[in-house]
PyMOL Python script that loads the backbone (N, CA, C, O; Angstrom):
from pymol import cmd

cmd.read_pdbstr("""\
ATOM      1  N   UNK A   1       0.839  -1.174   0.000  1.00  0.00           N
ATOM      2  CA  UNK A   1       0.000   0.000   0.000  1.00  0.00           C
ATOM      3  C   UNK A   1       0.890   1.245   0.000  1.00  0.00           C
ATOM      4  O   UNK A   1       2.010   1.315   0.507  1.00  0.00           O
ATOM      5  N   UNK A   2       0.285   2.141  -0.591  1.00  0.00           N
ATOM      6  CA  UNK A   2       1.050   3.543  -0.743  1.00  0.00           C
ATOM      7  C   UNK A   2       1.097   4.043   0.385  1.00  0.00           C
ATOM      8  O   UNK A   2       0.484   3.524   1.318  1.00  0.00           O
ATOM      9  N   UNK A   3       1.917   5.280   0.554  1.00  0.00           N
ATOM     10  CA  UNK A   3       2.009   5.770   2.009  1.00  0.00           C
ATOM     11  C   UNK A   3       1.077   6.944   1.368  1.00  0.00           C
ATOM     12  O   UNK A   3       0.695   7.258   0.241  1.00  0.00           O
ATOM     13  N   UNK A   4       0.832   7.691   3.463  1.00  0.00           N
ATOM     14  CA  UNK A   4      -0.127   8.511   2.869  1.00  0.00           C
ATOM     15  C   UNK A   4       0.224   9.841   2.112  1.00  0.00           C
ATOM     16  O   UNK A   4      -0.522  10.345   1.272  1.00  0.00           O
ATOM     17  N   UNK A   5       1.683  10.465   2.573  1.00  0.00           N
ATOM     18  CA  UNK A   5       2.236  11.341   1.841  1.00  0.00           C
ATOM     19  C   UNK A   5       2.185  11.413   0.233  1.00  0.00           C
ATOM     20  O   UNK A   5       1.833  12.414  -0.390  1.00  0.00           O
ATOM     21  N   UNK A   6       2.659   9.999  -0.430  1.00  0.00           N
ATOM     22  CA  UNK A   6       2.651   9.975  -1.400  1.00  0.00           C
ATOM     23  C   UNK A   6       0.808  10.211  -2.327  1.00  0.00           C
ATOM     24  O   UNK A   6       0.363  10.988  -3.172  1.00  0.00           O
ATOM     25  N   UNK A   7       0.449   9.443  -1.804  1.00  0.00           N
ATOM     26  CA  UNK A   7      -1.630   9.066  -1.957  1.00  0.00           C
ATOM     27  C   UNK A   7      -1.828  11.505  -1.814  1.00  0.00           C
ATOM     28  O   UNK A   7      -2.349  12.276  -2.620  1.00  0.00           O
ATOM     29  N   UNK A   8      -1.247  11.751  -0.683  1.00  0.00           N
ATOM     30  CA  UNK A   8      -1.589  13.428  -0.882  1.00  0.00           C
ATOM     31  C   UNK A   8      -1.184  13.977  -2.179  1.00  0.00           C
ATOM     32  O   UNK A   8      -1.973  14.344  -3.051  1.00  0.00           O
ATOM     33  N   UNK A   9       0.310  14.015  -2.265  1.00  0.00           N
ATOM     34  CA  UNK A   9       0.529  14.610  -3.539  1.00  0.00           C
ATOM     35  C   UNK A   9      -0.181  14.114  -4.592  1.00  0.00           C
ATOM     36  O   UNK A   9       0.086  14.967  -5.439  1.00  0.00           O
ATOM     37  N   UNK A  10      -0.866  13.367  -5.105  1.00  0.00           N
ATOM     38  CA  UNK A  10      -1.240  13.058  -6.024  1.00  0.00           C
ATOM     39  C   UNK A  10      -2.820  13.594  -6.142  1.00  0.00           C
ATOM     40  O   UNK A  10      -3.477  13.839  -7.154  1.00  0.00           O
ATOM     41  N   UNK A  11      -3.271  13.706  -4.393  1.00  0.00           N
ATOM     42  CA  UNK A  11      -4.637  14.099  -4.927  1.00  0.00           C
ATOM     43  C   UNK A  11      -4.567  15.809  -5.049  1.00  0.00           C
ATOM     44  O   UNK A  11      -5.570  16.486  -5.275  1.00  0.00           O
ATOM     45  N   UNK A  12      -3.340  16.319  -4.877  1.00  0.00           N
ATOM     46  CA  UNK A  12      -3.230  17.928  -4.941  1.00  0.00           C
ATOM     47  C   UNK A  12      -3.092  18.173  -6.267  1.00  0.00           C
ATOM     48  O   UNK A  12      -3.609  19.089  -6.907  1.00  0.00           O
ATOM     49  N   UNK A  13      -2.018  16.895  -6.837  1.00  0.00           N
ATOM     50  CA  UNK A  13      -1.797  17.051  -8.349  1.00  0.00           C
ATOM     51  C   UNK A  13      -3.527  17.248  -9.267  1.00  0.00           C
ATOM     52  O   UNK A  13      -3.882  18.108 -10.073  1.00  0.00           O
ATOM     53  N   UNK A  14      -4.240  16.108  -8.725  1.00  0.00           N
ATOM     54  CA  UNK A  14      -5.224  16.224  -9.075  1.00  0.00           C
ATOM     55  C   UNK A  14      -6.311  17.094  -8.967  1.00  0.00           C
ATOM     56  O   UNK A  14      -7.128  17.161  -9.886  1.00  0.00           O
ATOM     57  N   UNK A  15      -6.443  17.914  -7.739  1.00  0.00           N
ATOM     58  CA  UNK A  15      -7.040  18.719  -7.580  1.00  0.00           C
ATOM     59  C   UNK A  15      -7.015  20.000  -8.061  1.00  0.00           C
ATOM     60  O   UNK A  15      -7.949  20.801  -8.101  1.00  0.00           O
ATOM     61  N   UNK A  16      -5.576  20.176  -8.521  1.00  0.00           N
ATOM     62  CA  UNK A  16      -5.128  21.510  -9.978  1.00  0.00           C
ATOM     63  C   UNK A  16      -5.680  21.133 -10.570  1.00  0.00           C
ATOM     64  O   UNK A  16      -6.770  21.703 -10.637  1.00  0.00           O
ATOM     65  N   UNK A  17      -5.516  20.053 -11.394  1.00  0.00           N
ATOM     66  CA  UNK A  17      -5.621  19.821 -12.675  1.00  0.00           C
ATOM     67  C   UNK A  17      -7.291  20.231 -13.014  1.00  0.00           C
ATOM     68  O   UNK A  17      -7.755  21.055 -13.802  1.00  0.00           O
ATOM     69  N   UNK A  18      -7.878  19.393 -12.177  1.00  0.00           N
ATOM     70  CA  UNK A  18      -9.096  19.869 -12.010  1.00  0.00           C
ATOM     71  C   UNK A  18      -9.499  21.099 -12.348  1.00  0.00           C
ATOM     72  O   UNK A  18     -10.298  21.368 -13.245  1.00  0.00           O
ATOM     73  N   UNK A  19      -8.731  22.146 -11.348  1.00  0.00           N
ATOM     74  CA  UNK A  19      -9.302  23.532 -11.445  1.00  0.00           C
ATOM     75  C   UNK A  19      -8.737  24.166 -12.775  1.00  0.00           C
ATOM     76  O   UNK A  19      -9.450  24.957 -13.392  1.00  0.00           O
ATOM     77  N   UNK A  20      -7.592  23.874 -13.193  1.00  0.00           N
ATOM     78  CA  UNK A  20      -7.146  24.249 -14.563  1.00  0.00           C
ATOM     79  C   UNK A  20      -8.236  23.997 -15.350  1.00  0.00           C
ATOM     80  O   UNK A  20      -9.182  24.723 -15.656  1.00  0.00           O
ATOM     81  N   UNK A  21      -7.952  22.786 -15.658  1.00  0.00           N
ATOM     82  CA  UNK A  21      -8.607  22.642 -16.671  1.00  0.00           C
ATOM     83  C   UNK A  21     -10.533  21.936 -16.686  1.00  0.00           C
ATOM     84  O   UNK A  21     -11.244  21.861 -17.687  1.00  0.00           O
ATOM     85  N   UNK A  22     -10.801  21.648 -15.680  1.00  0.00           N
ATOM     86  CA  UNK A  22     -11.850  20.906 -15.617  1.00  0.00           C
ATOM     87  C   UNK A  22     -13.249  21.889 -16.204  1.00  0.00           C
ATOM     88  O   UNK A  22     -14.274  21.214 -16.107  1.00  0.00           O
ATOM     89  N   UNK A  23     -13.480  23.101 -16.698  1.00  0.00           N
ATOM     90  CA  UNK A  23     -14.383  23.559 -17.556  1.00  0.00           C
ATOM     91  C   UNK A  23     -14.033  22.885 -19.099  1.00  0.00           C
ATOM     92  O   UNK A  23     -15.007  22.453 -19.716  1.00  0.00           O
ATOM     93  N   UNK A  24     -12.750  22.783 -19.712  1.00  0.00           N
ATOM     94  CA  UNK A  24     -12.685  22.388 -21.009  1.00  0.00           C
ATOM     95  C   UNK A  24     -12.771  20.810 -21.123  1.00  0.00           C
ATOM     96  O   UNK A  24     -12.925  20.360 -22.258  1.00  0.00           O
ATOM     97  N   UNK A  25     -12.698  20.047 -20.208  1.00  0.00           N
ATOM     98  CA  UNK A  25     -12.529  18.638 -19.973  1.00  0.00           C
ATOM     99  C   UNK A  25     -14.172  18.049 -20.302  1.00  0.00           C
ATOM    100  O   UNK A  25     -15.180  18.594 -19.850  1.00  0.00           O
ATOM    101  N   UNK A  26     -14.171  16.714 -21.267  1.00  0.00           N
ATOM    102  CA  UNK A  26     -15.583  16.524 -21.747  1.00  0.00           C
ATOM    103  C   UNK A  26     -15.889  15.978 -20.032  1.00  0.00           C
ATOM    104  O   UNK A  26     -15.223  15.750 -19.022  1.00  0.00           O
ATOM    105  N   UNK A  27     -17.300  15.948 -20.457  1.00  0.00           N
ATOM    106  CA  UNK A  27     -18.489  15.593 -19.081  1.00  0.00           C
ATOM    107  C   UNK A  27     -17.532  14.389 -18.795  1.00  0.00           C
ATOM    108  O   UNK A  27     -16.743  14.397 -17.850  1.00  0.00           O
ATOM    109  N   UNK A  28     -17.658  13.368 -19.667  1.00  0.00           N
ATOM    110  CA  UNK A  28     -17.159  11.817 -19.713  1.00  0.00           C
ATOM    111  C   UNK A  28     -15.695  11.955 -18.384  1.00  0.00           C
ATOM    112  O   UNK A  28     -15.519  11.614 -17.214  1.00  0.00           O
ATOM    113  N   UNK A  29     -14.908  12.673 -19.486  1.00  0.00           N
ATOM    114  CA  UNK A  29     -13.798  13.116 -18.867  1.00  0.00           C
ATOM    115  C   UNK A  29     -13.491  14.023 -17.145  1.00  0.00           C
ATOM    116  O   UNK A  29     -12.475  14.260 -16.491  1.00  0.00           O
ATOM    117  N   UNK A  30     -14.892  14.292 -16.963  1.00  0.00           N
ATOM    118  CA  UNK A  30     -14.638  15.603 -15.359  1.00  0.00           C
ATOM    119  C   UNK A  30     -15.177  13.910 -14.857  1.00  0.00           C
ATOM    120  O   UNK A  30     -14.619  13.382 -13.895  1.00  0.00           O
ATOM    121  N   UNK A  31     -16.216  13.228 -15.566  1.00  0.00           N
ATOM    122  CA  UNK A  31     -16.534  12.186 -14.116  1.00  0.00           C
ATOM    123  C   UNK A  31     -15.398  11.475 -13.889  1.00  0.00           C
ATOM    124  O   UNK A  31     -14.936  11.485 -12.748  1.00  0.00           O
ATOM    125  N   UNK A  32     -14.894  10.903 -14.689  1.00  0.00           N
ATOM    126  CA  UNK A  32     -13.372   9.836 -14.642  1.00  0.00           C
ATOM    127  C   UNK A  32     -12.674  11.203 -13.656  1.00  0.00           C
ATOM    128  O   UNK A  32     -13.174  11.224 -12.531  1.00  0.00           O
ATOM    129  N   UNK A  33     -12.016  11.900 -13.811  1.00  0.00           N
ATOM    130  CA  UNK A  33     -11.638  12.426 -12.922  1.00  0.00           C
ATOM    131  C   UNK A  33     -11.696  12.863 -11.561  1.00  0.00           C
ATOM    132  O   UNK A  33     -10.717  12.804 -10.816  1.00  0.00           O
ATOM    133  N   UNK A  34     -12.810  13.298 -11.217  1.00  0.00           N
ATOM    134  CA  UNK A  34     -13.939  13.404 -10.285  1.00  0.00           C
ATOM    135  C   UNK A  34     -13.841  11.659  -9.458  1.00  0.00           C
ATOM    136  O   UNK A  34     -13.553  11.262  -8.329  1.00  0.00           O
ATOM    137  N   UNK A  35     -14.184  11.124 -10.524  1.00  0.00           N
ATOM    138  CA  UNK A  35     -14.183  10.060  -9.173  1.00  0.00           C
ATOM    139  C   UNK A  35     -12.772   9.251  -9.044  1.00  0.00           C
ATOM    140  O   UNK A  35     -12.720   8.432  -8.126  1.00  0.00           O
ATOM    141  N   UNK A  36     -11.571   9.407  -9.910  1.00  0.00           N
ATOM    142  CA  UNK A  36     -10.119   9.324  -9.507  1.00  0.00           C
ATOM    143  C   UNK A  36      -9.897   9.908  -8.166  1.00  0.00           C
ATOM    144  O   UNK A  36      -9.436   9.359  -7.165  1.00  0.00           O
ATOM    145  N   UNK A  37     -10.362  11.279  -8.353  1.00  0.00           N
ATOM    146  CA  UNK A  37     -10.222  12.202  -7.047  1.00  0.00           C
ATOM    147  C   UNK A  37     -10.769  11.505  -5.815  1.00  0.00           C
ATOM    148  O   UNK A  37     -10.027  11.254  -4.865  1.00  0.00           O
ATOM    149  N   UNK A  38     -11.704  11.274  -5.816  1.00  0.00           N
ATOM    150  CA  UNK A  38     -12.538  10.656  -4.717  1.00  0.00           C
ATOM    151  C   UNK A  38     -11.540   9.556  -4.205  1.00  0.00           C
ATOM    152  O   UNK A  38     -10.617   9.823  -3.436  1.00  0.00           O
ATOM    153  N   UNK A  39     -11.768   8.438  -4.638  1.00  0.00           N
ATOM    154  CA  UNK A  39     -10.667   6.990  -5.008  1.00  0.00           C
ATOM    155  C   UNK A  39      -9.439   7.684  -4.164  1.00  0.00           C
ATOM    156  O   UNK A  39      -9.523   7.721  -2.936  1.00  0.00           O
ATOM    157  N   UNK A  40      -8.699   8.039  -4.601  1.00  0.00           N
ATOM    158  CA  UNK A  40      -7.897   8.474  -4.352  1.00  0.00           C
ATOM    159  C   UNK A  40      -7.682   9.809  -2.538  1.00  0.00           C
ATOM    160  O   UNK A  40      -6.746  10.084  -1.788  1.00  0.00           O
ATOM    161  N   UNK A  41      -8.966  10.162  -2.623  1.00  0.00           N
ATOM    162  CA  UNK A  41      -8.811  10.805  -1.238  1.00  0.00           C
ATOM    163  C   UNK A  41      -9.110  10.000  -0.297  1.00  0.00           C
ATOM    164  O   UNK A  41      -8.797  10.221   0.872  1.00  0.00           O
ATOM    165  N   UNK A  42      -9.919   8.697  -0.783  1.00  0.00           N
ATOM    166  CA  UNK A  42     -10.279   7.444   0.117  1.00  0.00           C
ATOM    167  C   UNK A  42      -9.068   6.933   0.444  1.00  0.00           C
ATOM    168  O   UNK A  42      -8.669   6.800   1.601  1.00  0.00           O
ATOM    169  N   UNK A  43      -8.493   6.655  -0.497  1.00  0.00           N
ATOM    170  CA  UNK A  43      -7.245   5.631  -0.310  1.00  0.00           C
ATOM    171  C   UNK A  43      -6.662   6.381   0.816  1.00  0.00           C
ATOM    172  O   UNK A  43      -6.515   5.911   1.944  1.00  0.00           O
ATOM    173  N   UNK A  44      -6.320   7.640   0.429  1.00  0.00           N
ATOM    174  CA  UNK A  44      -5.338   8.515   1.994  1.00  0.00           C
ATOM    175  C   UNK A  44      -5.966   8.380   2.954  1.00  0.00           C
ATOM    176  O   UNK A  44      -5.329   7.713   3.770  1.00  0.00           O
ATOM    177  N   UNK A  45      -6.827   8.643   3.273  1.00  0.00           N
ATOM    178  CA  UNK A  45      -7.911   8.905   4.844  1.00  0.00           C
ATOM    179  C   UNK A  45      -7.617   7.141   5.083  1.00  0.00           C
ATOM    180  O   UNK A  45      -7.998   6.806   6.205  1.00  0.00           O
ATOM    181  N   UNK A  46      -7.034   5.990   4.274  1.00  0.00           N
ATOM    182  CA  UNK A  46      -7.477   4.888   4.810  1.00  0.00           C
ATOM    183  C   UNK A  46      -5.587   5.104   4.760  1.00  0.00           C
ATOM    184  O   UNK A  46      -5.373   5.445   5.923  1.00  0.00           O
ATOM    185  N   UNK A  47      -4.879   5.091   4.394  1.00  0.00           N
ATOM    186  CA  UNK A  47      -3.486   5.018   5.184  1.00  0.00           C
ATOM    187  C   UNK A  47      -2.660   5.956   5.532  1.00  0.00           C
ATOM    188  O   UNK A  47      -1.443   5.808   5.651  1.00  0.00           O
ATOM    189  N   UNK A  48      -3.368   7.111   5.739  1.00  0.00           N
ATOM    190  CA  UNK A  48      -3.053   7.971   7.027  1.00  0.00           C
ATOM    191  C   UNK A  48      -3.608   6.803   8.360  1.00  0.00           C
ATOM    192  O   UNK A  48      -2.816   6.489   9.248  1.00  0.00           O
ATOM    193  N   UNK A  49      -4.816   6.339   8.334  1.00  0.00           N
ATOM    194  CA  UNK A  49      -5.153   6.159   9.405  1.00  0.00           C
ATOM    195  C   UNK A  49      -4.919   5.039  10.266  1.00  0.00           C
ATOM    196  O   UNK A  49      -5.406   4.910  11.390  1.00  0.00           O
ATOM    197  N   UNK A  50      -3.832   3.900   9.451  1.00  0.00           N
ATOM    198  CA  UNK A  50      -3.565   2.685   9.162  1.00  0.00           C
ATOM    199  C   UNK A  50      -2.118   3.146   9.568  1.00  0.00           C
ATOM    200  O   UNK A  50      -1.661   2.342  10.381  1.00  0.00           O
ATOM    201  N   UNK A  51      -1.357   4.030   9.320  1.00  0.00           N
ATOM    202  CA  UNK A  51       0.172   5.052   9.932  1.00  0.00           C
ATOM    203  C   UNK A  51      -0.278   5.055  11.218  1.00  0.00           C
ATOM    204  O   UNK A  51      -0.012   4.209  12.072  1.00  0.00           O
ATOM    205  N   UNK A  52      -0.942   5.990  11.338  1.00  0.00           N
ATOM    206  CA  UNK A  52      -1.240   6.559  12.710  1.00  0.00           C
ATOM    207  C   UNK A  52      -1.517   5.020  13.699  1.00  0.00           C
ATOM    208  O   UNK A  52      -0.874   4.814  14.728  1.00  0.00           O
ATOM    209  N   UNK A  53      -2.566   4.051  13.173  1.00  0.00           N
ATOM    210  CA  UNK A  53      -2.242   3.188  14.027  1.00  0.00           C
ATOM    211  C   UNK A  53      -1.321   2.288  14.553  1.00  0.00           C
ATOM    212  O   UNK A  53      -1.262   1.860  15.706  1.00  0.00           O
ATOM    213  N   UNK A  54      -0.612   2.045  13.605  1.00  0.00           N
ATOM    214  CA  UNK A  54       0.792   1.570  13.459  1.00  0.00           C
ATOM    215  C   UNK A  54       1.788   1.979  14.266  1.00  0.00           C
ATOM    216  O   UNK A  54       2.532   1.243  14.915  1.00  0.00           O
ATOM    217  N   UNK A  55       1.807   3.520  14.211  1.00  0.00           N
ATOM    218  CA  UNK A  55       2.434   3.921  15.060  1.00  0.00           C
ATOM    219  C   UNK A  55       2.341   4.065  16.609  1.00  0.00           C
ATOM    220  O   UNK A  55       3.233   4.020  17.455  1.00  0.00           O
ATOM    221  N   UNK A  56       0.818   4.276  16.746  1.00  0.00           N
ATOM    222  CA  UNK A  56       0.487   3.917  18.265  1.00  0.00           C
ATOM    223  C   UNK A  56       1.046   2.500  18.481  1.00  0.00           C
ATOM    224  O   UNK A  56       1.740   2.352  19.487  1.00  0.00           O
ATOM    225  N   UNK A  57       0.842   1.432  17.679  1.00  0.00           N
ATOM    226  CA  UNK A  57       1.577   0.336  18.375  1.00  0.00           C
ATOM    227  C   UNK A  57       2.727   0.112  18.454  1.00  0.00           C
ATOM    228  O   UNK A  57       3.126  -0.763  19.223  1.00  0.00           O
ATOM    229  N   UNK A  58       3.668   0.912  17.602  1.00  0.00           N
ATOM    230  CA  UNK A  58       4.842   0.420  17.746  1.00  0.00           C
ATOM    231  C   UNK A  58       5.595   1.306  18.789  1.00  0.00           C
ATOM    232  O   UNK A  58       6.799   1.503  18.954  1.00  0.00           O
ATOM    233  N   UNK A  59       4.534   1.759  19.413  1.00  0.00           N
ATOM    234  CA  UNK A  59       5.436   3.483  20.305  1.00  0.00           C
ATOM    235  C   UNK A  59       5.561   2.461  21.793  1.00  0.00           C
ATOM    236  O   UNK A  59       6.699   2.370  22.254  1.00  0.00           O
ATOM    237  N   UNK A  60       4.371   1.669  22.574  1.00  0.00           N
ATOM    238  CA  UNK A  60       4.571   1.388  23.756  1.00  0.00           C
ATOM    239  C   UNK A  60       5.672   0.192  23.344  1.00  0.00           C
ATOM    240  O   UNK A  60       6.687   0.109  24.035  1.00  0.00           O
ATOM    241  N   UNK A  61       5.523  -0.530  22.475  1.00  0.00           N
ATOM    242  CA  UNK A  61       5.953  -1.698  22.119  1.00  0.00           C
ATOM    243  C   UNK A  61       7.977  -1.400  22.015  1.00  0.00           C
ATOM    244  O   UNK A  61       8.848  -2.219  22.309  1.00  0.00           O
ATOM    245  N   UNK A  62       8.130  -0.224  21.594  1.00  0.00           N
ATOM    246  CA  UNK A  62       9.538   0.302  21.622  1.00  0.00           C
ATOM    247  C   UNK A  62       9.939   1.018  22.739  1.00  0.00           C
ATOM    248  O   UNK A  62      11.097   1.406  22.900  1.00  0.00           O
ATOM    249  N   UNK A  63       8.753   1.268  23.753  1.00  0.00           N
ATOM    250  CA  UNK A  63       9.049   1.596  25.353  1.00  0.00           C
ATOM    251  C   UNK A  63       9.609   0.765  25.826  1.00  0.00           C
ATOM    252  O   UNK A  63      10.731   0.841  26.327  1.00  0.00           O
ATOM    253  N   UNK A  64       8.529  -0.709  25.704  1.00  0.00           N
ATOM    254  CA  UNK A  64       8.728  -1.818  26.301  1.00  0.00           C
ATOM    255  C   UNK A  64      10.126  -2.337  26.220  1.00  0.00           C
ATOM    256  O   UNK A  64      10.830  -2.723  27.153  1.00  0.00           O
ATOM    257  N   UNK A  65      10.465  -2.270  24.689  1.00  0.00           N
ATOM    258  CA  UNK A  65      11.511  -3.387  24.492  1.00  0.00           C
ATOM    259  C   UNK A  65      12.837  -2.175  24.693  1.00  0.00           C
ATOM    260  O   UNK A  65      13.812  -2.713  24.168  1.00  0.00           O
ATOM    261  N   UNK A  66      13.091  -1.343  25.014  1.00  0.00           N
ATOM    262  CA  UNK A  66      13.880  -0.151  25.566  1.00  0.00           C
ATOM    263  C   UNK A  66      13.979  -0.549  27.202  1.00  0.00           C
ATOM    264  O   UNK A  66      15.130  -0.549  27.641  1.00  0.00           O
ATOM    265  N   UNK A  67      12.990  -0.860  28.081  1.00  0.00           N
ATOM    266  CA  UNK A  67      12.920  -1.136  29.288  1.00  0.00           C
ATOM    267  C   UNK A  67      13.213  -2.241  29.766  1.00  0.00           C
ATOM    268  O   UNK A  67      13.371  -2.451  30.969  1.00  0.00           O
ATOM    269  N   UNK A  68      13.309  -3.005  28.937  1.00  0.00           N
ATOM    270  CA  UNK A  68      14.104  -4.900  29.271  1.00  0.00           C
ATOM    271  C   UNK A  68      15.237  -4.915  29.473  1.00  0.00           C
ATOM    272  O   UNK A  68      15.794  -5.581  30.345  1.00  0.00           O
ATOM    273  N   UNK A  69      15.930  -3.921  28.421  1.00  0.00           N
ATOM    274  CA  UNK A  69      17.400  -4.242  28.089  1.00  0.00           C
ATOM    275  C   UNK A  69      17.829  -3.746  29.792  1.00  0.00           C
ATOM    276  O   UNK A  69      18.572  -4.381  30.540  1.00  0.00           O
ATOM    277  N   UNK A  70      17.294  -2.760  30.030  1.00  0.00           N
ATOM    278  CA  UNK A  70      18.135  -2.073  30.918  1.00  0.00           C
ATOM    279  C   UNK A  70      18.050  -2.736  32.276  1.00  0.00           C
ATOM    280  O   UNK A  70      18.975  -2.395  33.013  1.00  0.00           O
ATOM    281  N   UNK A  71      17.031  -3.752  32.904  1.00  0.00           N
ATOM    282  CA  UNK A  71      16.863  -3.749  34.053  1.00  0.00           C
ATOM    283  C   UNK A  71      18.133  -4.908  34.095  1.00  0.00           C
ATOM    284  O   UNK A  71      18.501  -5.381  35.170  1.00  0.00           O
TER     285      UNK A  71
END
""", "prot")
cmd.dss("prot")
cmd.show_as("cartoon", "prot")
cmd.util.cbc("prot")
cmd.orient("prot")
């Protein structure tokens, strides 16, 4: 899975493009885009949030194993 940084830039890329050009873009063409966009802002909101949990687990879990060595 993509990270979420990468999944952002792409929906910013997309979200210009959009505003550039999306009056000259056929109907056919704004929905394919339009729902790339979407797709694509899903995908982030789902691994941003999939990071973030990840990281909550690996934070006590690297307390833990930090606190063994030493006793």
């Amino acid at each position: 899975m993509a990270k979420a940084g990468q999944l952002k830039s792409k929906v910013d890329v997309l979200k210009k493009k959009i505003e550039t050009k999306g009056s000259s873009m056929t109907p056919l063409r704004q929905r394919q885009t339009r729902k790339r966009l979407k797709r694509l802002q899903r995908a982030h909101r789902t691994a941003a949030a999939l990071e973030a949990r990840a990281a909550k687990r690996a934070k006590p879990a690297a307390e833990g194993a930090a606190a063994e060595p030493a006793q």
